[in-house]
N, C-alpha and C positions, 0 to 999 in steps of 0.2 A: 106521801101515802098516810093515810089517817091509821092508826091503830088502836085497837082497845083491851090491852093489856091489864088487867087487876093489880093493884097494889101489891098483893101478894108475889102475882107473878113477878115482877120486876124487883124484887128483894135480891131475887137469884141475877146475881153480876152478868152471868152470860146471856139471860135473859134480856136482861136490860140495855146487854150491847147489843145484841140482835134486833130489840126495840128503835135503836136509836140509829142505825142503818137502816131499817124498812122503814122508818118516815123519810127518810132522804131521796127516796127513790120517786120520779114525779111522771111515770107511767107514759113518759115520754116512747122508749120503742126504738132509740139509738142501739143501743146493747143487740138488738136481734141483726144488724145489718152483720157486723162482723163478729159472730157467735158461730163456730166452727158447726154445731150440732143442729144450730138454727138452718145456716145457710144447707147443712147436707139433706136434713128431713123434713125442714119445712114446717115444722108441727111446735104452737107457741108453749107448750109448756116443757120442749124443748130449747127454748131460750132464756137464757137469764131473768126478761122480765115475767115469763111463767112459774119458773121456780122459784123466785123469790115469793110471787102468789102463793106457790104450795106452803114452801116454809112458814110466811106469815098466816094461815090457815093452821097447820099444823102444832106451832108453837101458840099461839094464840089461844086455842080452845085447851091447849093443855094436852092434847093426847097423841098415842104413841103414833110412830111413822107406820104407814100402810103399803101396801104393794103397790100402789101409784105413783107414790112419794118416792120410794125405793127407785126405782126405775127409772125417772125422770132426774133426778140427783145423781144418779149412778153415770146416766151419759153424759153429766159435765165432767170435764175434762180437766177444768180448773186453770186452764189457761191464761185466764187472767186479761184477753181481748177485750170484754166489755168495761171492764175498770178503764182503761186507756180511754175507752169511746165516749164513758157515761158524761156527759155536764153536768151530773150535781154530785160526782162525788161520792157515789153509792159504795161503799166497802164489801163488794161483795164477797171477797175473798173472806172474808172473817166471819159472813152468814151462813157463806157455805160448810164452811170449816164446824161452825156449830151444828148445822143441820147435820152435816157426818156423825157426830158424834150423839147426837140425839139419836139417829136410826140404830148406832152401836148400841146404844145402851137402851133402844125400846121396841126393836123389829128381831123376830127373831127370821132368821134366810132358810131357803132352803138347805137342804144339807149337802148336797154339791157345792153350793156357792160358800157352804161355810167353808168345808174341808179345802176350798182353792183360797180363798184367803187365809188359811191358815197356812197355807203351806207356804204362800209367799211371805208375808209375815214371820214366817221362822227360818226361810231360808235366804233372802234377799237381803237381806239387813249385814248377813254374817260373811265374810269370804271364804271363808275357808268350807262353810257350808255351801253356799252358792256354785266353788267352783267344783265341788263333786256332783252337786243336779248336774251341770254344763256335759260332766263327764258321762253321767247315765245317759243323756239325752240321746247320743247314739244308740244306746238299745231301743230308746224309744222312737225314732224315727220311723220304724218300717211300720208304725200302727196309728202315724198322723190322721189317713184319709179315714181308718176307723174310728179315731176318737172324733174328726171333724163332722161326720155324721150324725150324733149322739150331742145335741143341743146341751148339755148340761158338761158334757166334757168339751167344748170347742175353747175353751182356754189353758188347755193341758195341749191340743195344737199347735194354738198359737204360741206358747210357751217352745215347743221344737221348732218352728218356723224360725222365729228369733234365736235358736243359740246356735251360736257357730261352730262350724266344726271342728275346725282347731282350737285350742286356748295358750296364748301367750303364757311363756313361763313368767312364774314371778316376779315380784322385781326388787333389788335392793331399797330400792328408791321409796317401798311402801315401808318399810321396816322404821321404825325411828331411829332416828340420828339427826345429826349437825352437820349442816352443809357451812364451810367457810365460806366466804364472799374472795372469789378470786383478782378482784380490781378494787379500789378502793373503798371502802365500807360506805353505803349509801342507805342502811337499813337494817332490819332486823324483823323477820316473819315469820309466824306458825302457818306451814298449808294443812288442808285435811286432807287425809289418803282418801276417803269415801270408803263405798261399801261394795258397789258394783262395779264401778271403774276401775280398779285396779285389777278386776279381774279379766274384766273385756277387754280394756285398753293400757296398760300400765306406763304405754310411754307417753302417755297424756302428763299427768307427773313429773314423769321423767325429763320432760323437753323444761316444762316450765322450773323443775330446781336448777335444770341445766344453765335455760337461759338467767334467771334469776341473780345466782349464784357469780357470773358472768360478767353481769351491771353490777356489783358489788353488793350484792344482799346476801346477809346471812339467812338462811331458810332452816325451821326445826321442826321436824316429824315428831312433834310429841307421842311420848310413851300415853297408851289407856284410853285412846281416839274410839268414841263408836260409829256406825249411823247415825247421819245428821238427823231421824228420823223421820222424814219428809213422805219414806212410803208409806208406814204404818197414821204418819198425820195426814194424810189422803183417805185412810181407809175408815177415819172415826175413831181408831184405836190412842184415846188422847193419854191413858197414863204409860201407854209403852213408851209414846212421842214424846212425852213430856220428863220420862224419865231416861231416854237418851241424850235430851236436849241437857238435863243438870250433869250427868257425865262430862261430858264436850264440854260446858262450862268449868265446870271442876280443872278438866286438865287444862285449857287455855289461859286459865287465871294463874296456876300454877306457874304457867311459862312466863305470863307478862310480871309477874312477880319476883321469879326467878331471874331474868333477862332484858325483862321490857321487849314488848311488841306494839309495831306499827300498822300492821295490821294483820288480820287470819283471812289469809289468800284459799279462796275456792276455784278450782274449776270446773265443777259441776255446777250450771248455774241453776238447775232444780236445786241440788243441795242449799246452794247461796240464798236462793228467798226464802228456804225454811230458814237460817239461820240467821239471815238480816231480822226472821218475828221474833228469834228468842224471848226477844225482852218484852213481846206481846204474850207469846205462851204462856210466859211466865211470871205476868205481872201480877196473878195473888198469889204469889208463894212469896210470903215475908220473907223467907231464907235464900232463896234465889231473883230476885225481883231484879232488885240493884246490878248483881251481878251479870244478870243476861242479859239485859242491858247495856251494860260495858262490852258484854263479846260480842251483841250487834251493831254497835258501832263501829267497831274494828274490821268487820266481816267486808271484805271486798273481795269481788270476782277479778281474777288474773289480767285482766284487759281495762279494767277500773284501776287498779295499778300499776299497771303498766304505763299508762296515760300517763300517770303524775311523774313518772321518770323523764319522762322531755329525752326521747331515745332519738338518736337522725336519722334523718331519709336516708333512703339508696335511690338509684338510676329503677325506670321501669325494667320490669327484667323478661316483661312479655308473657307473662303467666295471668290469665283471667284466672277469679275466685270469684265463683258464684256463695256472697255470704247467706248463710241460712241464719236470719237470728229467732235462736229459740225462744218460745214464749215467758219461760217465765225470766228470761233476759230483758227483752224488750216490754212485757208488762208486767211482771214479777218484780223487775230492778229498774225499771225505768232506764236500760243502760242497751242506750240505741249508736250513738255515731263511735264510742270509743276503739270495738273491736276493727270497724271497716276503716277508721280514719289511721290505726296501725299497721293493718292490714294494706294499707295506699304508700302511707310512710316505708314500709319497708319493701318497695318496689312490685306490689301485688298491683293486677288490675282488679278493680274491685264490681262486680255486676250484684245488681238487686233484684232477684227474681219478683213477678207479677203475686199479688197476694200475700206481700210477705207477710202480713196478721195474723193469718189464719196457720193454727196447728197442724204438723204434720202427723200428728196420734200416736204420738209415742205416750208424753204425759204419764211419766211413772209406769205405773201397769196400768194402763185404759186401755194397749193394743193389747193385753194378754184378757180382761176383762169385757172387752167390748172390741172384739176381732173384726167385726163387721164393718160398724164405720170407722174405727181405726182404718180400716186397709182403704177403705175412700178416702181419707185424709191423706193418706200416704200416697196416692196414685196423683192426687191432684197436685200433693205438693210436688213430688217428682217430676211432673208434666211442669211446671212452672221455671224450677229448677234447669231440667233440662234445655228450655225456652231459649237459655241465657247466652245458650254455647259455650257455657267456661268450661277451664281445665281439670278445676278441684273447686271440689264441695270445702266452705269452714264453719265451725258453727261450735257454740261453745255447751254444749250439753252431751253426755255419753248415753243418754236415751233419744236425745237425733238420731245421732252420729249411727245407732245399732237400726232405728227405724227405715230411716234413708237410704241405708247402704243397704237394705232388703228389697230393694225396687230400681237402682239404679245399680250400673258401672263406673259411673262419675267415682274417683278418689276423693273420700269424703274423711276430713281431720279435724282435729279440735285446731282452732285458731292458734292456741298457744303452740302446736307443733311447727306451721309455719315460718312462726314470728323467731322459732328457736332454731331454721336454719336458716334463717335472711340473716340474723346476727351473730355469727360466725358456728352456728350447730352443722352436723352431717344431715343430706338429704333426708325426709321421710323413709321408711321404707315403702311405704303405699304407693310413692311417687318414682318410686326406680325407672329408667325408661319413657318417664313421661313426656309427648312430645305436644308442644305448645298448640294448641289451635289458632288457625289465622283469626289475626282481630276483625 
């Protein structure tokens, strides 16, 4: 793609990276086959190769995002689908990520949309904040279908649709401390507790220090962990994200200083592609450059590690597993065969639902910001899902795992839960009673 960027303009670094992406892009029209927002509406500047048009328009002449720009930026999802698809290589994930932050800092929103990004923005990141919303949420159910009415509230909706009605108690497991490695030492890891998971799910965690801890790894919950800032770097908000990102650095260097780390185990695999770019986030800040670089290297999602352990087989044990891999697993981390090839290793049948590319519309907050085709991505993914006839849902992200399980019955886990009772853990609870279906 030709660009005609000013001197001036391209002084500015993120400029000039945005420059250097929009020539790579050769208007070829792969990208719209498997683009979730493409394939739902049909509409090209709802495809990758239209919004990269927009943004190169917009960035180009210098001036701020408009309500066109907004809108059509808004419904990507950030998936990261046409990355996998493009042949030349287009980065989109890094344009897009600029265009967010250019609308931050030159569109002002309306003021519903401001006050709903502010409120997830101040309360999603925190847990202890997060799990009192969960708790109101009950009051606010009886007033769904009226807020669902009222077009500027339909995300204060969706917001009750998604939180569940019960909330797991706490967990030990999120606190920091030192787990000892119970068989012979094979390692030494920081995980992250996250921000939302521990609240919706805590024995996600749980399962993987358990199983961990088990193969002989030491696991440590570092003290001063924030948000990996993944929502708020979605939303354009680049120095909240970038200043939770030098946190997280802070404390993990501390560890690997302290103890020496093999790697910083994620299982949120949203989490994990924010934190595999640290070193991109971060690569002009002279005082953090080097350093976030070091934590991205380290950064492995729980099935990435898992891998390098050379764990054994077991016998079939006649349990179908319909794997769900989430996107930014399979194009976020490029980390496709490891979970299912575990998953097979530790006597699961392993089924590939039709479509697996395409988003189920979780994608951080898009189902709470964009309810609408959020809920078509989820119907479709469910229908494909279900296609498979497995037992249980696995899948390694807790904003699936919460989308999924709003459309289906299917018992739906994080992989690592699994894997943590095929290698000597207790049952799932989700799986109490579960009776196998015929193959």
């Amino acid at each position: 793609m030709q660009t005609n960027f000013t001197p001036e303009q391209l002084a500015d670094p993120h400029v000039a990276e945005s420059e250097a992406i929009l020539r790579k892009c050769v208007h070829c029209g792969f990208c719209t086959a498997t683009c979730p927002t493409y394939v739902t509406l049909g509409n090209e500047l709802d495809s990758p190769r239209g919004r990269i048009y927009l943004i190169k328009d917009m960035l180009e002449n210098g001036r701020a995002a408009d309500a066109e720009v907004v809108t059509h930026i808004d419904r990507c999802l950030s998936c990261l689908a046409c990355t996998t698809t493009c042949p030349s290589g287009v980065d989109y994930m890094h344009l897009v990520d600029h265009a967010r932050a250019h609308i931050e800092n030159t569109y002002r929103r309306p003021l519903m949309d401001r006050l709903t990004r502010n409120v997830l923005a101040a309360v999603l990141p925190y847990p202890s904040r997060f799990r009192l919303a969960l708790r109101l949420a009950n009051l606010g159910r009886p007033f769904k279908g009226l807020l669902r009415r009222v077009p500027a509230l339909k995300p204060f909706a969706a917001m009750l649709d998604l939180a569940p009605r019960s909330i797991p108690a706490p967990s030990t497991f999120a606190k920091p401390a030192l787990y000892e490695p119970q068989a012979e030492r094979r390692g030494r890891v920081a995980i992250l507790t996250g921000c939302a998971q521990p609240v919706l799910d805590p024995e996600i965690n749980a399962a993987a220090i358990r199983l961990l801890t088990r193969l002989g790894v030491e696991v440590v919950v570092p003290e001063g962990e924030v948000c990996c800032g993944s929502l708020v770097h979605h939303m354009g908000r680049e120095e909240q994200a970038l200043g939770a990102a030098r946190a997280n650095v802070d404390v993990w260097l501390r560890e690997i200083e302290a103890g020496g780390l093999d790697a910083i185990i994620i299982t949120a695999s949203g989490c994990g592609t924010t934190i595999k770019d640290y070193g991109h986030m971060l690569r002009l800040d002279p005082a953090y450059a080097d350093k976030a670089a070091r934590v991205s290297a380290l950064a492995k999602d729980i099935t990435e590690y898992l891998a390098s352990l050379d764990l054994p087989s077991h016998m079939p044990r006649g349990i179908a597993v319909a794997y769900h891999s989430a996107c930014s697993m399979q194009h976020g981390q490029k980390i496709t065969m490891a979970p299912k090839l575990l998953l097979k290793a530790a006597g699961f049948t392993v089924r590939d639902p039709a479509e697996g590319h395409l988003c189920c519309g979780s994608a951080g907050t898009y189902n709470i910001m964009q309810p609408e085709i959020s809920a078509e991505l989820k119907a479709r993914k469910v229908r494909n899902i279900e296609a498979t006839k497995a037992d249980i849902i696995a899948t390694g992200n807790i904003g699936c795992i919460t989308q999924i399980a709003t459309g289906t019955g299917i018992p739906i886990l994080h992989t690592v839960e699994l894997l943590d009772w095929a290698y000597g853990g207790e049952m799932p609870a989700k799986l109490k009673g579960l009776q196998p279906a015929a193959a």
